[in-house]
C-alpha positions, -999 to +999 in steps of 0.1 A: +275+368-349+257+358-317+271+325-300+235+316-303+237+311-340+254+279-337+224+266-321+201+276-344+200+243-371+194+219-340+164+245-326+151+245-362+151+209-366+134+203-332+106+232-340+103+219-371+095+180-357+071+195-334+057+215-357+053+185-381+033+167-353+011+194-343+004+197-388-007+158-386-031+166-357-050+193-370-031+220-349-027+256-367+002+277-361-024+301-353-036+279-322-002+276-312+005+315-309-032+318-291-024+293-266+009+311-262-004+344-253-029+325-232-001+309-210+018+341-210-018+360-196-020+330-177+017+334-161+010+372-149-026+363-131-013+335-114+021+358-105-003+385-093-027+358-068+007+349-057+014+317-073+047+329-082+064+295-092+036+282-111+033+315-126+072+313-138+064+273-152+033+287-174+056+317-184+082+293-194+058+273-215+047+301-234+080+317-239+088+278-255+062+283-282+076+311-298+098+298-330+110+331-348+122+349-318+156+361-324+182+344-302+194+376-283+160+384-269+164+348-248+188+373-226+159+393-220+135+364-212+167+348-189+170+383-173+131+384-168+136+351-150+156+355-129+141+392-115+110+370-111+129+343-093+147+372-071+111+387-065+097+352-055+129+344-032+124+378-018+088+374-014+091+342-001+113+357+032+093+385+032+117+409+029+091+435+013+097+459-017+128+462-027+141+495-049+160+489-080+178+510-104+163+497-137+121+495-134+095+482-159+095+519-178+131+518-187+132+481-193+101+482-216+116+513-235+147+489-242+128+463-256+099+484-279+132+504-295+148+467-299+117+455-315+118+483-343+157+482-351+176+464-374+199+434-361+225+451-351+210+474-330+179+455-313+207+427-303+224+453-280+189+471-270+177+433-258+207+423-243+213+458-224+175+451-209+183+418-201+215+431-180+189+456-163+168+427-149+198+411-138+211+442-126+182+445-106+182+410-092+207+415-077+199+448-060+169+424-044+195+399-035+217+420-016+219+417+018+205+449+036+191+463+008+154+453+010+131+473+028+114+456+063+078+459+070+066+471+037+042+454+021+054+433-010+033+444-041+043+420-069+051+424-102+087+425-121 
């Protein structure tokens, strides 16, 4: 059983206060999950204009709204973060494109095989993507490994 599992009473109890709140003013949990996709659409346009660290804040509040997300597939959204926060910082010292081992296609594989397995298997698919994106953050993080004078083209 996941280490995560311990945590799961106090996360329910906490979802389940804000949930009580959003109940008493007039909120569905329809609106919720809208207004999450909304943030998370939200997060990639302002990452693509270049607004990386607001984008990462908006994809942070929509990754908060989702309640029955199983606990392993917070490795995948940790490993997400901190690609993107690699991909700012290398941005940011405009160090160009950087090659990595692990891209989208194989990450994205990971996770749409996870989604369709049974527990035991879509824990390992999640956290195996989630250890790409690290993986790959730290290919962008070593030193001499990005490539000068390219131009940087987004996207994680």
């Amino acid at each position: 059983m996941s280490l995560l599992y311990r945590f799961k009473p106090q996360k329910d109890a906490y979802l389940r206060s804000i949930a009580t709140r959003l109940g008493s003013a007039g909120i569905t949990a329809n609106e919720v999950t809208a207004l999450g996709l909304c943030l998370a659409l939200g997060s990639g346009l302002l990452a693509y204009r270049g607004y990386l660290y607001l984008a990462i804040v908006c994809f942070a509040s929509s990754a908060v709204l989702g309640a029955n997300v199983p606990p392993s597939a917070f490795v995948v959204v940790g490993g997400a973060f901190t690609l993107l926060f690699a991909r700012a910082y290398g941005h940011g010292h405009k160090w160009g494109a950087t090659p990595t081992t692990f891209g989208r296609p194989e990450r994205l594989a990971l996770l749409v095989v996870g989604i369709f397995c049974s527990t035991p298997i879509n824990t390992l698919l999640f956290v195996a993507a989630g250890l790409c994106c690290v993986f790959s953050s730290a290919q962008i993080l070593a030193p001499g490994n990005s490539v000068q004078g390219e131009q940087y083209v987004g996207g994680v």
